[in-house]
C-alpha positions as CSV (number, residue, x, y, z in Angstrom):
1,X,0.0,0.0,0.0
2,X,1.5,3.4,-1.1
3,X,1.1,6.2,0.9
4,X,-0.3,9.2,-1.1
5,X,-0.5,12.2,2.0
6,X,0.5,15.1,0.9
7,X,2.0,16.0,3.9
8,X,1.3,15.1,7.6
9,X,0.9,17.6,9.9
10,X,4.3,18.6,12.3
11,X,6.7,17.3,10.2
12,X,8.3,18.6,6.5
13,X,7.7,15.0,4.8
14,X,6.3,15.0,1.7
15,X,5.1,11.4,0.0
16,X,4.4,11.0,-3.4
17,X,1.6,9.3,-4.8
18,X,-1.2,9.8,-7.3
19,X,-2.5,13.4,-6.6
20,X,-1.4,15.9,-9.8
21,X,2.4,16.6,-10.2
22,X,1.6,20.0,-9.7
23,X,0.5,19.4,-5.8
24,X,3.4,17.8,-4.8
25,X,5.7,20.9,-6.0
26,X,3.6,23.8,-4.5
27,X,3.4,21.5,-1.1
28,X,7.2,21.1,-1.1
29,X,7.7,24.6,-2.2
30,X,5.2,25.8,0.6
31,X,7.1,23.5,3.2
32,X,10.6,25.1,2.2
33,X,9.0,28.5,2.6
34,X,8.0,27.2,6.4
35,X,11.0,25.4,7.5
36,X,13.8,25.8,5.4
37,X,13.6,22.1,4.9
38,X,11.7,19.3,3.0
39,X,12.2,15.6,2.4
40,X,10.3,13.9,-0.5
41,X,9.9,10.2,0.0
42,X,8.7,7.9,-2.7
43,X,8.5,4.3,-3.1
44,X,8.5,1.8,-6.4
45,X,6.7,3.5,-9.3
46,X,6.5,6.9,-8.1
47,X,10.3,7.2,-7.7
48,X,10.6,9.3,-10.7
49,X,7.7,11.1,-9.9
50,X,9.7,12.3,-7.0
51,X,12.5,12.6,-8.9
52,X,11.0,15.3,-11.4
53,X,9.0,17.1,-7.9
54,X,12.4,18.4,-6.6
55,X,14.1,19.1,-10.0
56,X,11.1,21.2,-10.7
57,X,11.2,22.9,-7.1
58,X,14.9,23.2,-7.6
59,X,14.4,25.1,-10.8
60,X,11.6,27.4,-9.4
61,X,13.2,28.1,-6.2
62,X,16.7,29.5,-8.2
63,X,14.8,31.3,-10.5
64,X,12.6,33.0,-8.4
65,X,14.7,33.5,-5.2
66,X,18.7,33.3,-6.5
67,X,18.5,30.6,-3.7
68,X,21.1,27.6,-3.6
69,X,19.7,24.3,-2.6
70,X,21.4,21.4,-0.9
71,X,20.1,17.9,-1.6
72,X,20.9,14.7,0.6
73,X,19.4,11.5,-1.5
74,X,19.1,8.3,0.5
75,X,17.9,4.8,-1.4
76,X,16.8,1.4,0.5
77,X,14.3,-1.6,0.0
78,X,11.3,-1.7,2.3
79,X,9.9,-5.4,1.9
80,X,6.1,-6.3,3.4
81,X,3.3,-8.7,2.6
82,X,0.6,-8.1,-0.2
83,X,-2.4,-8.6,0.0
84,X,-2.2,-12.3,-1.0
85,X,0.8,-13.1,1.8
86,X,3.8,-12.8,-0.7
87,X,6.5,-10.9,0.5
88,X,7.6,-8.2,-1.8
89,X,10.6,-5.9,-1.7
90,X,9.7,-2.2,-2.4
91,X,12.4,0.2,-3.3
92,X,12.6,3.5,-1.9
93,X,14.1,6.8,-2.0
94,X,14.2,10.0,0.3
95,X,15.3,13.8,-0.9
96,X,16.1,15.6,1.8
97,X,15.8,19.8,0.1
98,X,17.7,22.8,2.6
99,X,18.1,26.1,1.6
């Protein structure tokens, strides 16, 4: 099961899921604007979704603001049971955007 919340409340994780591309870069650009600090986390098929989120925030950010950002990238395998009891290995992969 894929996790598509925007973002939860108290913290400045973002998870990528099915909403419109669009969302996901005003959320992280509206949780940089707040903390100074996002992390995009996206697992199996919406890896590159996640991907193309923060290289589109990058791009917008510099533009608009001159800003430099700093980007920590972290990859690992999460592995759980389906729906029919197989055990399935995930990947996964966290961007961690500072200003």
């Amino acid at each position: 099961m894929v996790q598509t919340n925007e973002k939860r409340s108290g913290t400045n994780e973002i998870y990528i899921g099915n909403k419109p591309f669009m969302k996901y870069v005003i959320a992280t650009m509206m949780q940089l604007k707040e903390n100074d600090s996002a992390v995009i986390r996206a697992r199996g098929k919406f890896i590159s979704r996640g991907v193309d989120v923060v290289e589109v925030v990058k791009k917008r950010i510099q533009e608009a603001e001159s800003v430099e950002l700093n980007q920590t990238i972290t990859t690992g395998t999460e592995g759980f049971k389906n729906d029919e009891g197989k055990h399935i290995n995930v990947s996964t992969i966290d961007i961690v955007l500072k200003r």
